[in-house]
N, C-alpha and C positions, 0 to 999 in steps of 0.2 A: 440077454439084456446088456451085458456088460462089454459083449461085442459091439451093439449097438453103440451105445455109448462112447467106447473107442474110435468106431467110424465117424461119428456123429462129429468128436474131435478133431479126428485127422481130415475130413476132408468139407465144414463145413465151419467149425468154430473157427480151429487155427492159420487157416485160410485169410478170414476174416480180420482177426488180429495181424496180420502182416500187412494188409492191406491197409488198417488203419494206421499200421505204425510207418508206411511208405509215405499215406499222405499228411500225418504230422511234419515229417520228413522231409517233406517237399515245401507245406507251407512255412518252416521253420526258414529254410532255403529262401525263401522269395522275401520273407522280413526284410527290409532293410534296417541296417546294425545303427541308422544317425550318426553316422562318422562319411568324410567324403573319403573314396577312395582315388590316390592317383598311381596307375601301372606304366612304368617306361618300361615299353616289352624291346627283350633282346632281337631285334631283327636284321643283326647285321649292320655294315655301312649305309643308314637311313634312322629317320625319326619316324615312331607310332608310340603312342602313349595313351590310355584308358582314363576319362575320368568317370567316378561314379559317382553322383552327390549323393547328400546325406538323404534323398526321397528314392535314392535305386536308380535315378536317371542315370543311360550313359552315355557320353561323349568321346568318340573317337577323333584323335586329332591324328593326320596322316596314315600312312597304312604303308610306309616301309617300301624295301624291295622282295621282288619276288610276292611268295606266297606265305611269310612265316606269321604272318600277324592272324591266321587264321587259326593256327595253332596256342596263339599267344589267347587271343580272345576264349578258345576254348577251355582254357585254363583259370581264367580269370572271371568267364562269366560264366551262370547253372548251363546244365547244356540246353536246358527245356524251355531257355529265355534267347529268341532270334531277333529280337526287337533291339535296334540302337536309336537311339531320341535322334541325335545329330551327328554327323559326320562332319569335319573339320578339313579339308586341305588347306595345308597352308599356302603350298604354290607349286606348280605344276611339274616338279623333277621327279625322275622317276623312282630315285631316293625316299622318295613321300610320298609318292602315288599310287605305284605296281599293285600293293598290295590292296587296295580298297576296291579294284576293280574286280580284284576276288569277294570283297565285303559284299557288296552291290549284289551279288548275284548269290551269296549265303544267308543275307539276313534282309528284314524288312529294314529299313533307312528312311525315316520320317521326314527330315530334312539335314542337306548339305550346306556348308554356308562354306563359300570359295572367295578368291580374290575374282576379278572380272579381267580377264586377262588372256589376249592374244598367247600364241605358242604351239608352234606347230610337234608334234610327236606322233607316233604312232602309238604307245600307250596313255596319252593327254587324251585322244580319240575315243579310243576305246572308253576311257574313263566317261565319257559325255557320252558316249552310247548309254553306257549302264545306267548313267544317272537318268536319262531320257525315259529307260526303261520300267525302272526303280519308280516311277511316280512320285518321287520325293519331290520336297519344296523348297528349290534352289533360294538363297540368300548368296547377294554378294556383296562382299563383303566393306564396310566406307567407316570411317574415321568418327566417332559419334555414335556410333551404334551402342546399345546396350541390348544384350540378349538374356532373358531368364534359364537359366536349367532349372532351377527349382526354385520352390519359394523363397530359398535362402541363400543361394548360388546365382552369383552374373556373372557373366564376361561383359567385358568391355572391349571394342575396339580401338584402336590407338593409328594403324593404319590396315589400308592404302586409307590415303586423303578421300577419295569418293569410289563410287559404284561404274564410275565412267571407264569404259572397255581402255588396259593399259597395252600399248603395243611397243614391247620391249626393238632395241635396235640388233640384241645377239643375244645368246640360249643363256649365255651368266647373265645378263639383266633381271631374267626373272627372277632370283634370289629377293632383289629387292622391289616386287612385288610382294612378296611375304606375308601374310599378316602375323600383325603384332597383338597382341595385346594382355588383359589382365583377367584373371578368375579370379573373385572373393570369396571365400565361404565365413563369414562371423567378420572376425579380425586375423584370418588367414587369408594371404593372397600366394598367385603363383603370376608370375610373367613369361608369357611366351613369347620367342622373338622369331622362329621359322628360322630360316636362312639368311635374314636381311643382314646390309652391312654395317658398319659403324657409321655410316654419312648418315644411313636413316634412323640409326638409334639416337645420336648425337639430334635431328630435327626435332624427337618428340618429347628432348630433358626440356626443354621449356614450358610444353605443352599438358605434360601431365606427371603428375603424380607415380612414379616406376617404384615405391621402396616394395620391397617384396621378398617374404618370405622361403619362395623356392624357386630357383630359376632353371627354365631349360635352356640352355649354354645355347647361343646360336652358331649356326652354321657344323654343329660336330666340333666345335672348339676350335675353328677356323681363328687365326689371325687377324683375320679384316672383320670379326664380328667382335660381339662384349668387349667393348671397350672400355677403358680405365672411369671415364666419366659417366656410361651406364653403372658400373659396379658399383661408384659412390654414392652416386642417388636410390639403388637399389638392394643394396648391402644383404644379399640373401643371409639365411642361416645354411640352408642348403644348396647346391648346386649339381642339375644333373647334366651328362655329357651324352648322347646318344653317338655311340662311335661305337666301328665295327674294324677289324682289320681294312686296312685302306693305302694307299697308295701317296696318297696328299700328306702325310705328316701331322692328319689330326689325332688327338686335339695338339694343339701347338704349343711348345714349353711354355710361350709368352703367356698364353690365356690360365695354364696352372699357373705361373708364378702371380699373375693377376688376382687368384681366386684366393692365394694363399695369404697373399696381403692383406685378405680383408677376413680370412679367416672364417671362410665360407668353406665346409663340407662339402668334400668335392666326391661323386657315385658317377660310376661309369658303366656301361652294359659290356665293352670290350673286358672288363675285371670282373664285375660283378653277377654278370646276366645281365634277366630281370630284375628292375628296384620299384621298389612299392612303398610309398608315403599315405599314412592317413591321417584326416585332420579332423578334431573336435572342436573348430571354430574355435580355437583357442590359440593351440600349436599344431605344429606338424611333426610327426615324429618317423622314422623310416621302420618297417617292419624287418624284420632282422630273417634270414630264411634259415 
């Protein structure tokens, strides 16, 4: 009887108990915490960065060079979750692109939201295959737009001015294709600015509203982007730099002695890695690793 009883344990009860404690385990995993999360994943000389709102939604904005944001996203999402709500390009270099083309074909992609925009590549190509592929539900992207991630999260767009196909006259034009714009969570905002220059940031301090809580430094902290008159109207607490070992000299001393004037907290992936911010519609605070 008492061997019975042992059996009975080892291979029918305690079986069972692990089994339930896997799928506690898992559903505890898929909770979402009602905090947004945002990852600027380390990928080198390029931008990719993870948002997740406070409902689990995620939003990928670029996807780096190479393959490393595939690594990054494993890290940051369960692994048993393939689903991205949206994918983001901000504009067609391959700094910000490479990598999604790997996304495209590792996970499901509900919709991309791009600029409309002429440019010839051989990986821009490939990238519109995938998305063809992907059956996702292209948005592109126009000045006005407001988009939901969740109940409580928007972006905004700020630019391009419209949806109308842009046909830069040479490969640096496209930077200022870009899109810009704003994510709100509560009374936490982030402003993205992509690549654009300081001619298109300086067009849209008239036009809108830029004060923002955390900013991704455009261009890799390029010189001819974040200009002294975006800073002021937008006065982050934070400020992140996506820059990898690079040849250009970014970020440029000009745009740290710019940051430090205003006493913006400055995180960079070349220093620090990956940086990870999450927000309780309140503040934003940086997770410490």
């Amino acid at each position: 009887m008492e061997t019975k009883t042992k059996k009975l344990i080892s291979y029918i009860i305690l079986p069972l108990l692990l089994a339930l404690c896997f799928v506690q385990y898992l559903h505890a995993q898929a909770e979402p915490d009602w905090l947004m999360h945002v990852n600027f994943f380390d990928v080198g000389q390029g931008d990719s960065f993870l948002i997740t709102t406070y409902e689990g939604n995620q939003i990928l904005v670029d996807g780096g060079p190479g393959k490393g944001v595939l690594e990054e996203l494993g890290r940051a999402v369960p692994y048993y979750d393939r689903v991205i709500e949206m994918v983001v390009l901000t504009h067609p270099h391959n700094d910000h692109m490479e990598g999604l083309v790997e996304v495209l074909e590792k996970y499901e992609v509900k919709k991309i939201l791009m600029p409309n925009v002429e440019y010839k590549s051989t990986v821009y190509e490939e990238f519109l295959r995938a998305a063809k592929d992907e059956s996702a539900e292209i948005v592109y992207a126009a000045q006005g737009q407001r988009i939901y991630l969740d109940k409580a999260t928007v972006l905004d767009i700020m630019y391009p001015l419209s949806k109308e196909v842009a046909k830069p006259k040479k490969s640096d034009d496209v930077n200022d294709a870009s899109i810009v714009a704003k994510v709100t969570f509560g009374r936490t905002k982030i402003l993205l600015t992509g690549d654009a220059g300081s001619d298109i940031e300086k067009k849209l301090l008239p036009m809108f509203d830029l004060d923002a809580d955390l900013l991704k430094v455009g261009h890799h902290g390029s010189k001819h982007s974040t200009s002294e008159e975006l800073l002021a109207e937008a006065t982050p607490e934070y400020s992140v730099i996506q820059v990898g070992n690079n040849k250009y000299g970014h970020p440029a001393p000009e745009i740290l002695e710019k940051l430090s004037k205003i006493n913006s907290k400055v995180y960079r992936n070349d220093h620090q890695g990956s940086i990870e911010f999450v927000s309780d519609g309140s503040v934003f605070r940086p997770v410490e690793n």
